[in-house]
TORRO-457221 format. One record per residue (C-alpha): residue number from 1; residue in one letter; chain; y, x, z. Coordinates in steps of 0.05 Angstrom, whole numbers, plus 5000, padded with zeros to 4 digits. Example, Ala and Ser with C-alpha at 12.3 -4.5 7.8 and 13.67 -1.06 7.14 Angstrom:
BEGIN
k = 1&r = A&c = A&v = 4910&u = 5246&w = 5156
k = 2&r = S&c = A&v = 4979&u = 5273&w = 5143
END
This chain:
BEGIN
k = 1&r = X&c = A&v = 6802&u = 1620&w = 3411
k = 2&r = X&c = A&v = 6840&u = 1558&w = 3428
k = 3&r = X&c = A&v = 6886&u = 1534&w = 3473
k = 4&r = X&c = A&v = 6894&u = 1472&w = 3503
k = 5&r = X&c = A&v = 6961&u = 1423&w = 3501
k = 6&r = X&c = A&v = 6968&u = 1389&w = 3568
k = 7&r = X&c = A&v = 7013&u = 1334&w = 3591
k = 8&r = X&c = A&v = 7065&u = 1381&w = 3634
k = 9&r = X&c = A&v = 7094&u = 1354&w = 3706
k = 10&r = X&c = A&v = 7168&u = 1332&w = 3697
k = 11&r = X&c = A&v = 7179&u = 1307&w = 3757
k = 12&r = X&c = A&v = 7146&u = 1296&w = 3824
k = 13&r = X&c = A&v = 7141&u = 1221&w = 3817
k = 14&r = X&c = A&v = 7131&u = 1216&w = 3759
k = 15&r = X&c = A&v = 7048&u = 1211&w = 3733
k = 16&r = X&c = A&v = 7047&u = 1190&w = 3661
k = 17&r = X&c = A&v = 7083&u = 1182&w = 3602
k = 18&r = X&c = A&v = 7090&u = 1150&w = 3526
k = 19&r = X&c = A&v = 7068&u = 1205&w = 3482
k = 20&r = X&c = A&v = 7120&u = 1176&w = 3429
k = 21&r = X&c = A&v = 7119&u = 1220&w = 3364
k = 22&r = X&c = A&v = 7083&u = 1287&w = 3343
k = 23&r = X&c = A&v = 7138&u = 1326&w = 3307
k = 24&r = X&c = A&v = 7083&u = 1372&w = 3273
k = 25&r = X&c = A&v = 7023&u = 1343&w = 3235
k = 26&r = X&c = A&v = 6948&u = 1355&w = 3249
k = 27&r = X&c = A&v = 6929&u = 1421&w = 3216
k = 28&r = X&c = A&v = 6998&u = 1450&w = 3214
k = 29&r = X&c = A&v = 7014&u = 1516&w = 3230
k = 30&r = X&c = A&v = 7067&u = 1523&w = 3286
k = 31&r = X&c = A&v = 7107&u = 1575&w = 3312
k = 32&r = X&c = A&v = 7112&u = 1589&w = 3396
k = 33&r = X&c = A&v = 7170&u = 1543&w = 3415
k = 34&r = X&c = A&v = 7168&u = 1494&w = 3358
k = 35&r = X&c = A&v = 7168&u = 1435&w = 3389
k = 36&r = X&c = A&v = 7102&u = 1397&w = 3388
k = 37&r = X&c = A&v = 7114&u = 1318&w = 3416
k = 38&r = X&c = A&v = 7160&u = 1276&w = 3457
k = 39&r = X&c = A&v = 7145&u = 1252&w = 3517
k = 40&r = X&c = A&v = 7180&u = 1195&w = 3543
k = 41&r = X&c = A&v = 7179&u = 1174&w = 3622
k = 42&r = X&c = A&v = 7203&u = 1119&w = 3662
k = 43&r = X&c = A&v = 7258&u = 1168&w = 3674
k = 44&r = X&c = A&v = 7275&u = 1221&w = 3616
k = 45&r = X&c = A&v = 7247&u = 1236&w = 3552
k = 46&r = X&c = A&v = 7225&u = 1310&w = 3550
k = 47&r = X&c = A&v = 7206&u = 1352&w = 3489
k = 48&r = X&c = A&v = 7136&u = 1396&w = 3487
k = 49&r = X&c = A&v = 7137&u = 1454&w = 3460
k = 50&r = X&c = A&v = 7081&u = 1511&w = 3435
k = 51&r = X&c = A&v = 7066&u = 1561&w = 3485
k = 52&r = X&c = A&v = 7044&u = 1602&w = 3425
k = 53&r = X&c = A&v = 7036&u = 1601&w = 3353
k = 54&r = X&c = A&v = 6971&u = 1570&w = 3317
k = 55&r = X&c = A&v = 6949&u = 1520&w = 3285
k = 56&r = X&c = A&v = 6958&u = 1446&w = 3317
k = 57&r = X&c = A&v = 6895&u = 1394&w = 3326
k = 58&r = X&c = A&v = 6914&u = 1333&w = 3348
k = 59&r = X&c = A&v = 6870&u = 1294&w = 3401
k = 60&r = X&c = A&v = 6910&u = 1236&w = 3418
k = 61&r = X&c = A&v = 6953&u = 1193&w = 3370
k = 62&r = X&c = A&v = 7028&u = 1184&w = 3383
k = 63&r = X&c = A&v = 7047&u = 1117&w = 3419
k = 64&r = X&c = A&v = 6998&u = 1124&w = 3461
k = 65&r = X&c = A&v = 7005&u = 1121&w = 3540
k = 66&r = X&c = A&v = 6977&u = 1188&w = 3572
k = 67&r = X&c = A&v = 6967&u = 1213&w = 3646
k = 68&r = X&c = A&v = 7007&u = 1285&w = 3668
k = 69&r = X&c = A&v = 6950&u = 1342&w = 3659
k = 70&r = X&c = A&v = 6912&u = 1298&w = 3598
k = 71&r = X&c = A&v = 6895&u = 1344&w = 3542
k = 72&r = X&c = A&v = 6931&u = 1320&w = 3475
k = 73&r = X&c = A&v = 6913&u = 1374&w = 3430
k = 74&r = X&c = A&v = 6896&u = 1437&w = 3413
k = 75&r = X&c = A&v = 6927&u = 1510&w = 3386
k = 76&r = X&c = A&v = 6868&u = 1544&w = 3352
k = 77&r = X&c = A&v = 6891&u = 1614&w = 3327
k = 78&r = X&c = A&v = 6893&u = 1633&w = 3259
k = 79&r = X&c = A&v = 6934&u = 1671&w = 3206
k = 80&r = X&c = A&v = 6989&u = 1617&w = 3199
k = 81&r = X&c = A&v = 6967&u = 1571&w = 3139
k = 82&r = X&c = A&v = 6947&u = 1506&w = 3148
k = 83&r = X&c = A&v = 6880&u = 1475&w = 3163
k = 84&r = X&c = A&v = 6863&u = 1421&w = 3126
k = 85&r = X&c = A&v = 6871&u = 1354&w = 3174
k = 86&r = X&c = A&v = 6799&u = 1314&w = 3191
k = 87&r = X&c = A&v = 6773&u = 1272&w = 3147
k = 88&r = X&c = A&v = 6793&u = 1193&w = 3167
k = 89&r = X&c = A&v = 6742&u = 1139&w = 3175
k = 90&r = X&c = A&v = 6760&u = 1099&w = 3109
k = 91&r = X&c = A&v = 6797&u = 1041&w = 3123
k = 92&r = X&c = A&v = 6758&u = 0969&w = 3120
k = 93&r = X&c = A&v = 6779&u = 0920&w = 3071
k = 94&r = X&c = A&v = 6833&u = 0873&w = 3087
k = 95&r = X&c = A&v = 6804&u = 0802&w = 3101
k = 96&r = X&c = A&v = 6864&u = 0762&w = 3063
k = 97&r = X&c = A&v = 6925&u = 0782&w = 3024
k = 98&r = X&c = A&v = 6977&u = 0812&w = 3075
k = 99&r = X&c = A&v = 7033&u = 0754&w = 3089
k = 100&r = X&c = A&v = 7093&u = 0751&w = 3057
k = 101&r = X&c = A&v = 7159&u = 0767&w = 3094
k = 102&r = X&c = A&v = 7171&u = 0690&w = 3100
k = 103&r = X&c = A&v = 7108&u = 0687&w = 3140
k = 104&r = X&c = A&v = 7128&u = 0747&w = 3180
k = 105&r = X&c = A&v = 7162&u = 0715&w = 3233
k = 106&r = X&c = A&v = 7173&u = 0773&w = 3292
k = 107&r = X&c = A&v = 7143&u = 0843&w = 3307
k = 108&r = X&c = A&v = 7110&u = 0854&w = 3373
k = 109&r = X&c = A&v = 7108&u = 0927&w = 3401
k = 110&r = X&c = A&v = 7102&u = 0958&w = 3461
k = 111&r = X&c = A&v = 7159&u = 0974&w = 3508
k = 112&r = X&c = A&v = 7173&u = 1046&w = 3531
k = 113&r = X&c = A&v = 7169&u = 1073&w = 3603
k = 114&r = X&c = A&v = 7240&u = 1079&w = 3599
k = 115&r = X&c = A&v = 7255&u = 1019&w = 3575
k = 116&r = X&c = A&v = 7197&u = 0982&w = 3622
k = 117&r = X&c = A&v = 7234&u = 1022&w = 3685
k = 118&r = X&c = A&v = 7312&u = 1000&w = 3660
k = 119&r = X&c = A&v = 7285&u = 0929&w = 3661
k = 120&r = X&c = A&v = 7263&u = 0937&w = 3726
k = 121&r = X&c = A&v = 7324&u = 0973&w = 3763
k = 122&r = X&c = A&v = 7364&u = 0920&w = 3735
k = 123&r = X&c = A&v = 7309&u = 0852&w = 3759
k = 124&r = X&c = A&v = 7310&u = 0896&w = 3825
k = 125&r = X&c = A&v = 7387&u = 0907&w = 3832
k = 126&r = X&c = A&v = 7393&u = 0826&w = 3817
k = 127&r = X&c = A&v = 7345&u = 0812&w = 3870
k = 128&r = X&c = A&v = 7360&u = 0864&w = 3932
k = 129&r = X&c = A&v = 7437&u = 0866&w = 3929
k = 130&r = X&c = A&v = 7492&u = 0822&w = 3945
k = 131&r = X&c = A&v = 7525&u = 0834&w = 3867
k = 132&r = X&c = A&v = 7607&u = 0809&w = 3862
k = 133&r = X&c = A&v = 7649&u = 0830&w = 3816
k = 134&r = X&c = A&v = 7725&u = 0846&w = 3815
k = 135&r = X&c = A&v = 7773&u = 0846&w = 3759
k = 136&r = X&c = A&v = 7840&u = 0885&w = 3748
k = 137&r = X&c = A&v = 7872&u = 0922&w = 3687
k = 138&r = X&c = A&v = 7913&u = 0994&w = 3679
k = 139&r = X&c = A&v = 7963&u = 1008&w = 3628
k = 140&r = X&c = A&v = 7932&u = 1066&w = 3586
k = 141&r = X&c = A&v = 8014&u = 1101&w = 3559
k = 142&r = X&c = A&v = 8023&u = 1150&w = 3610
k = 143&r = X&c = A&v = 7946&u = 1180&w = 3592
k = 144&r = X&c = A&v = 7948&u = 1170&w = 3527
k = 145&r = X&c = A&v = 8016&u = 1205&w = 3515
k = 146&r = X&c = A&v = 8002&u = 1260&w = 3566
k = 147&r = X&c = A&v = 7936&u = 1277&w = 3520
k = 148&r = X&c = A&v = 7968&u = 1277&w = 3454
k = 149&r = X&c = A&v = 8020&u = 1320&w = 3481
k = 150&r = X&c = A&v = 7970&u = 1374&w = 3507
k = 151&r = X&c = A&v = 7911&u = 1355&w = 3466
k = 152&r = X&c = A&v = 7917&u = 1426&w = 3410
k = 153&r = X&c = A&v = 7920&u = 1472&w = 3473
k = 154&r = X&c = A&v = 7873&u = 1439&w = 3519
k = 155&r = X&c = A&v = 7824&u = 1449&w = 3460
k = 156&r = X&c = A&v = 7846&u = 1511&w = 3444
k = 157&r = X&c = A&v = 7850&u = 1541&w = 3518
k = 158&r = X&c = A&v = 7776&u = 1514&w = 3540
k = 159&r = X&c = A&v = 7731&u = 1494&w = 3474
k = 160&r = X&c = A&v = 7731&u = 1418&w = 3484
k = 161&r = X&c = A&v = 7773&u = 1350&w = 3474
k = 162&r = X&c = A&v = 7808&u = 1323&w = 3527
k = 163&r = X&c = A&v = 7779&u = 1255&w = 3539
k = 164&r = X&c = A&v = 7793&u = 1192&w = 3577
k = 165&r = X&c = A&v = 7731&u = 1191&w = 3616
k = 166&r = X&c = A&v = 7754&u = 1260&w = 3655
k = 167&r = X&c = A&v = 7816&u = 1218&w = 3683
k = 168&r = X&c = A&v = 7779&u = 1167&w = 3705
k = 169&r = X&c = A&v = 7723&u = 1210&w = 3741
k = 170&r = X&c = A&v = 7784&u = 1228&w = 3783
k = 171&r = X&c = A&v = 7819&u = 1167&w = 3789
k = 172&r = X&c = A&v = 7750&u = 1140&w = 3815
k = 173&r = X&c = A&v = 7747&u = 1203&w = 3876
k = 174&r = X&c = A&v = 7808&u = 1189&w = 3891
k = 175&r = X&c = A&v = 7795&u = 1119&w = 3897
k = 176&r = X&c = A&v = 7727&u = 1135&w = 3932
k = 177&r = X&c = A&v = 7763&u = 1182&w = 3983
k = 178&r = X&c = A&v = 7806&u = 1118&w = 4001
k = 179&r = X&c = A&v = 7751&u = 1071&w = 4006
k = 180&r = X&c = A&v = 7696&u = 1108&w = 4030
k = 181&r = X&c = A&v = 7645&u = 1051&w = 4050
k = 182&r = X&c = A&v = 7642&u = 1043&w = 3981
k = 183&r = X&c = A&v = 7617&u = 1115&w = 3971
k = 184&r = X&c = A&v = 7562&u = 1090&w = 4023
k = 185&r = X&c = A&v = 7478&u = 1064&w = 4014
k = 186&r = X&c = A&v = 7447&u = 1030&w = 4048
k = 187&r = X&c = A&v = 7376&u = 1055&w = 4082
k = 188&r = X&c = A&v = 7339&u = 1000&w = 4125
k = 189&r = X&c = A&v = 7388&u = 0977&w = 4174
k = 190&r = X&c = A&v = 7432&u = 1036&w = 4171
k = 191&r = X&c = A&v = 7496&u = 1050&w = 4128
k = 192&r = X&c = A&v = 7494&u = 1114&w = 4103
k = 193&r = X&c = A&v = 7567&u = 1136&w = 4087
k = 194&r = X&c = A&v = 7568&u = 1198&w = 4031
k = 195&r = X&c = A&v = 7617&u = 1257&w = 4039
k = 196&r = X&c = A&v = 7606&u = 1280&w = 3970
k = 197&r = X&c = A&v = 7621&u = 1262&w = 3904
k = 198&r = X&c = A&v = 7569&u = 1264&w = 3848
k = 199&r = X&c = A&v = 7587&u = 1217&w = 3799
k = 200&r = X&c = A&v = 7539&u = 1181&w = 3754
k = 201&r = X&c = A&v = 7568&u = 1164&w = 3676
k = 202&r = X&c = A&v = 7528&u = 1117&w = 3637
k = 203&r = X&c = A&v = 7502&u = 1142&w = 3568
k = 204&r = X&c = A&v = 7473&u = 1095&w = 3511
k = 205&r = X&c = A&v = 7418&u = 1134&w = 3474
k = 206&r = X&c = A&v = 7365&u = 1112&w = 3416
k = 207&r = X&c = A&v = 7321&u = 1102&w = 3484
k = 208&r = X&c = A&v = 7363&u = 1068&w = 3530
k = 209&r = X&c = A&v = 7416&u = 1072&w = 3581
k = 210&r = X&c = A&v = 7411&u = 1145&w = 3626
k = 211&r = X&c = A&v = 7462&u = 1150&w = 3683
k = 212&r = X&c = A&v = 7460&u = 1236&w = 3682
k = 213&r = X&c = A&v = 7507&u = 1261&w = 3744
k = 214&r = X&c = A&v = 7570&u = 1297&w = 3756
k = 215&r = X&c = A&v = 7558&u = 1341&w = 3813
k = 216&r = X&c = A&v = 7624&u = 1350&w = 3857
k = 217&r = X&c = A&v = 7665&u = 1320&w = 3815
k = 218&r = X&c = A&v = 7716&u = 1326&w = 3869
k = 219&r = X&c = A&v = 7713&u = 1399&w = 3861
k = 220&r = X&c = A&v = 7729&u = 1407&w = 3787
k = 221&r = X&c = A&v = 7780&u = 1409&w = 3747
k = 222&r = X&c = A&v = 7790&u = 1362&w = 3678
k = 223&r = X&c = A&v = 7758&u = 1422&w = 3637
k = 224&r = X&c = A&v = 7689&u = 1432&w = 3671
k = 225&r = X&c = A&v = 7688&u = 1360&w = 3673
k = 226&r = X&c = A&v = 7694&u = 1354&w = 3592
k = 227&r = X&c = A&v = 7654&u = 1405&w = 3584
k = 228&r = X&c = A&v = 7601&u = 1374&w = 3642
k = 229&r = X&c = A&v = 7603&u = 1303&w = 3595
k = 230&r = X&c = A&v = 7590&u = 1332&w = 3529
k = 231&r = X&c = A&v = 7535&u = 1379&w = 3543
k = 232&r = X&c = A&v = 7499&u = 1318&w = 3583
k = 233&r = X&c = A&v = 7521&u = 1267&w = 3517
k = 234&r = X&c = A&v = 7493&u = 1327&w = 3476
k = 235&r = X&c = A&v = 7419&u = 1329&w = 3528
k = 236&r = X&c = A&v = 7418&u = 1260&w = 3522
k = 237&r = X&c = A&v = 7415&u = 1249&w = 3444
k = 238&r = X&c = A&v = 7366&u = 1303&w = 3436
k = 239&r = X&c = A&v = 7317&u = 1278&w = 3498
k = 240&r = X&c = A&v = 7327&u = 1341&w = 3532
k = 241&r = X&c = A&v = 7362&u = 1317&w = 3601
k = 242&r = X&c = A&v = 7319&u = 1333&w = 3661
k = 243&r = X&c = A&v = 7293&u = 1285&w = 3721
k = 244&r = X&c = A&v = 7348&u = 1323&w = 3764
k = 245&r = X&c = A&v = 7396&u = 1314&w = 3725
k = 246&r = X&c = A&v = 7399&u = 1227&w = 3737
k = 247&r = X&c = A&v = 7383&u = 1244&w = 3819
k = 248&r = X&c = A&v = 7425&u = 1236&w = 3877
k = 249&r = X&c = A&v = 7495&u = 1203&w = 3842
k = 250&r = X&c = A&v = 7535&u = 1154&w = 3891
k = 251&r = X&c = A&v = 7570&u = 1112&w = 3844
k = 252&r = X&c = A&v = 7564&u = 1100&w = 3772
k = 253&r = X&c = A&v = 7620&u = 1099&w = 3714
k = 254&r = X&c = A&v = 7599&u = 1051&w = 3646
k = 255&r = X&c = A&v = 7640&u = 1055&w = 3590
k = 256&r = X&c = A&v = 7632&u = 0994&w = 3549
k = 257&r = X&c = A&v = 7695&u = 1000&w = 3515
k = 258&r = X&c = A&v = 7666&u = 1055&w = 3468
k = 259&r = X&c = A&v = 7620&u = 0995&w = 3436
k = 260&r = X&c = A&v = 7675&u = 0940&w = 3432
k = 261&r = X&c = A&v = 7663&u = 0911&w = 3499
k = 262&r = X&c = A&v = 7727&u = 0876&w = 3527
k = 263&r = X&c = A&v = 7706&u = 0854&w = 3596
k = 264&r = X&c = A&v = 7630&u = 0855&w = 3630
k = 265&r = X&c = A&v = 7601&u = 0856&w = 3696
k = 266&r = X&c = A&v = 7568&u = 0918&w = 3707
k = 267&r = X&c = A&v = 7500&u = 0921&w = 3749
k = 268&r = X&c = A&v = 7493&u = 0963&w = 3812
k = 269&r = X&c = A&v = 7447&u = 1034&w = 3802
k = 270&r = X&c = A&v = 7408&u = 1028&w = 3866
k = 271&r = X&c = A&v = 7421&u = 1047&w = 3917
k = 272&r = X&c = A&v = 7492&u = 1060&w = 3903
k = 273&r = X&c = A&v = 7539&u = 1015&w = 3932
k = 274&r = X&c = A&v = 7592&u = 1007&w = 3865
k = 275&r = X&c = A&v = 7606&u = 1014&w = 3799
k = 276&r = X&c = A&v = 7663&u = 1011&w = 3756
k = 277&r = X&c = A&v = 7659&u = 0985&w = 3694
k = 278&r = X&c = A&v = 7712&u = 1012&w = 3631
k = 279&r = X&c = A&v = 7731&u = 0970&w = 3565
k = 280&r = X&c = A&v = 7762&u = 0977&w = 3503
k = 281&r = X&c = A&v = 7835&u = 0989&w = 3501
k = 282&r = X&c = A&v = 7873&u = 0928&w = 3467
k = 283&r = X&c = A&v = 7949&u = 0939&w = 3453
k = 284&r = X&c = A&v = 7974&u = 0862&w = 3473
k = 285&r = X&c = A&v = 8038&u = 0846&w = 3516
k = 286&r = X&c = A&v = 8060&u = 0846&w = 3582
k = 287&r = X&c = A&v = 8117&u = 0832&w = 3629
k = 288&r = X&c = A&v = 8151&u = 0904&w = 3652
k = 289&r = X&c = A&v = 8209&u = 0892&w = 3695
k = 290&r = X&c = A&v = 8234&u = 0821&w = 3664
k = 291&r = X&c = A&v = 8219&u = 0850&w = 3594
k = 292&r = X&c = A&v = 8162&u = 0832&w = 3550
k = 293&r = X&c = A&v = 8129&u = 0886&w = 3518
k = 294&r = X&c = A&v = 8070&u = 0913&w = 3480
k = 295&r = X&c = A&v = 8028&u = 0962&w = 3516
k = 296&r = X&c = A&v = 7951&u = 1003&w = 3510
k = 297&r = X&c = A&v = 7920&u = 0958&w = 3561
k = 298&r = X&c = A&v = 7839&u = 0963&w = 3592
k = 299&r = X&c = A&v = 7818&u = 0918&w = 3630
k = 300&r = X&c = A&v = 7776&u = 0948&w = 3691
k = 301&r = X&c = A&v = 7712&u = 0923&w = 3731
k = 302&r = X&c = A&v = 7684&u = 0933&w = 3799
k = 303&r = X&c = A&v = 7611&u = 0911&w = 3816
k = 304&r = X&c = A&v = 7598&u = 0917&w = 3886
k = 305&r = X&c = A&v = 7554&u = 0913&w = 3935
k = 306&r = X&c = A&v = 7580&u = 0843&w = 3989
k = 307&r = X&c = A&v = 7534&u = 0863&w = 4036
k = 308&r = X&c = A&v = 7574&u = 0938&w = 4053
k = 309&r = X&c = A&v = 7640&u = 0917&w = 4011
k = 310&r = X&c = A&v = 7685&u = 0863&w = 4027
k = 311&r = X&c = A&v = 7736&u = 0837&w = 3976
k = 312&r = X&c = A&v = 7797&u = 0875&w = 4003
k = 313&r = X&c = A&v = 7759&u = 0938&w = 3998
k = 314&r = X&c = A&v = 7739&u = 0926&w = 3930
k = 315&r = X&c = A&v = 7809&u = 0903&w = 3906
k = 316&r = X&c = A&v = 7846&u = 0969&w = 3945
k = 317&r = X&c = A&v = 7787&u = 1020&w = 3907
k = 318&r = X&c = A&v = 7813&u = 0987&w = 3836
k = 319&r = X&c = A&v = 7888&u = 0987&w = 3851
k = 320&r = X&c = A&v = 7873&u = 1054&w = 3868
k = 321&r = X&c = A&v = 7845&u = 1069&w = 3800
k = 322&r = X&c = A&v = 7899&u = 1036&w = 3765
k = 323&r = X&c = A&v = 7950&u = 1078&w = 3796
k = 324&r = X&c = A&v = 7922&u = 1142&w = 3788
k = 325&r = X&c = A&v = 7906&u = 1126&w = 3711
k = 326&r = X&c = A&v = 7977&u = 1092&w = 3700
k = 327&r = X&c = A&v = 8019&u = 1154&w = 3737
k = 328&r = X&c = A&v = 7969&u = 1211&w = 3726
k = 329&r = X&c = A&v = 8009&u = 1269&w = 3760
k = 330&r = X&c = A&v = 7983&u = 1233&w = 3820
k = 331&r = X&c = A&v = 7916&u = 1254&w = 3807
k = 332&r = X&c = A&v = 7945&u = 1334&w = 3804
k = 333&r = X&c = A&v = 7979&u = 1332&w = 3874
k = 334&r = X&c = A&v = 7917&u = 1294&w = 3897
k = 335&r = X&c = A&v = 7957&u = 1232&w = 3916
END
């Protein structure tokens, strides 16, 4: 008896996907819950695995594009050892010698679904909003000393680091909470003004850029939100985030800094309104009441949308930030 390997719904939107690898070959024995393939979707890349064990025959070669509910393969049951794959067509001769790497002069393949949707939330962003940028920079001491003081019994107390990116989740509420037309969409010809606060961080994988979302950020302290970041970080590497899990954020953190970056101008996740782009901290000097002196300094970036944010707005949300990261007891007495 066999039984078929379909092409699960992850999403209701979504109605195909990139079969991308087979992690088992044809003929192998597998377990139930090995994991089968990978399918990848314009918005996450999900992992199929065996509903029971048997042994796997492969209908449909990875890389290939397939439709949700399209059979793939199938789990004939067996005692466990491996069937010997089908026999391959041989493969015709090659008409010439195969080129030399001089004459190879670039490799064509096929983008992803994710990658092929990234492009186009980024083309569309360009096209539908009114993009400007602001520029300011915060003065990293005060956070940096106040984690290396409590660093050893943060960890020890809750089972994760104390990062940077938890401060400025709250720095950017606070922020939010004091420009709120930048916590706003907008729908047609209405503004649609949000009274929550479900954050979106940008994550670089092996498969591009996900935005997976904080949900009431406002409501939790620094420890659910470390532990929140790594066990999305962690879903992200291993393809295993959900389509909920990138739905319904209102503004967007990206964190450039952790590859080098020392300034950029981040581009708007529609339909939010913002997004606030972080950078690499750079000791260098500064002026602090008449005296010059050498300081952890990040420069900070707000992309925004002109058409719902004017410039004051913009430049009140980052001096907002920049207080709240420079004098973080603000952030505990919600100031």
């Amino acid at each position: 008896m066999s039984l078929q390997i379909k092409i699960p719904s992850v999403g209701e939107s979504i109605e195909s996907g990139l079969l991308s690898v087979w992690h088992k070959q044809d003929g192998e024995a597998v377990a139930a819950g090995d994991v089968l393939f990978t399918l990848e979707t314009d918005k996450v890349s999900t992992e199929i695995t065996a509903e029971k064990a048997g042994v796997l025959h492969i209908l449909v070669a990875q890389g290939e594009e397939v439709k949700i509910g399209a059979v793939v393969g199938t789990l004939e049951e067996g005692s466990g050892t491996t069937i010997a794959p089908a026999a391959t067509p041989e493969a015709k001769p090659a008409p010439s010698a195969p080129p030399t790497p001089k004459e190879e002069r670039f490799t064509r393949t096929k983008m992803s679904p994710l990658r092929r949707k990234i492009a186009a939330q980024l083309v569309m962003a360009q096209q539908t909003a009114a993009i400007l940028t602001t520029f300011n920079e915060c003065d990293m001491s005060a956070v940096m000393e106040l984690r290396a003081r409590h660093q050893e019994a943060f960890t020890k107390e809750h089972g994760v680091k104390l990062g940077f990116m938890s401060f400025f989740i709250k720095a950017t509420v606070a922020a939010l909470k004091a420009v709120p037309t930048i916590n706003s969409r907008i729908d047609g010809e209405e503004l649609i003004i949000n009274h929550y606060y479900d954050i979106g961080v940008a994550v670089g994988t092996e498969r591009g850029l996900v935005v997976p979302v904080i949900r009431d950020a406002d409501q939790k302290g620094f420890a659910t939100l470390e532990k929140d970041l790594v066990a999305y970080a962690q879903s992200a590497r291993e393809g295993k985030l959900r389509v909920e899990d990138l739905q319904g954020g209102v503004f967007t953190i990206s964190n450039g800094g952790v590859y080098g970056s020392l300034l950029s101008t981040p581009i708007l996740n529609p339909p939010q309104s913002g997004i606030l782009g972080l950078h690499k901290i750079m000791e260098r000097p500064i002026a602090v009441k008449g005296q010059v002196v050498i300081r952890p300094m990040m420069n900070l970036a707000l992309s925004y949308d002109h058409r719902v944010v004017d410039g004051k707005e913009a430049v009140t949300f980052l001096i907002k930030v920049k207080e709240a990261i420079e004098d973080p007891a603000r952030m505990l007495l919600d100031m």
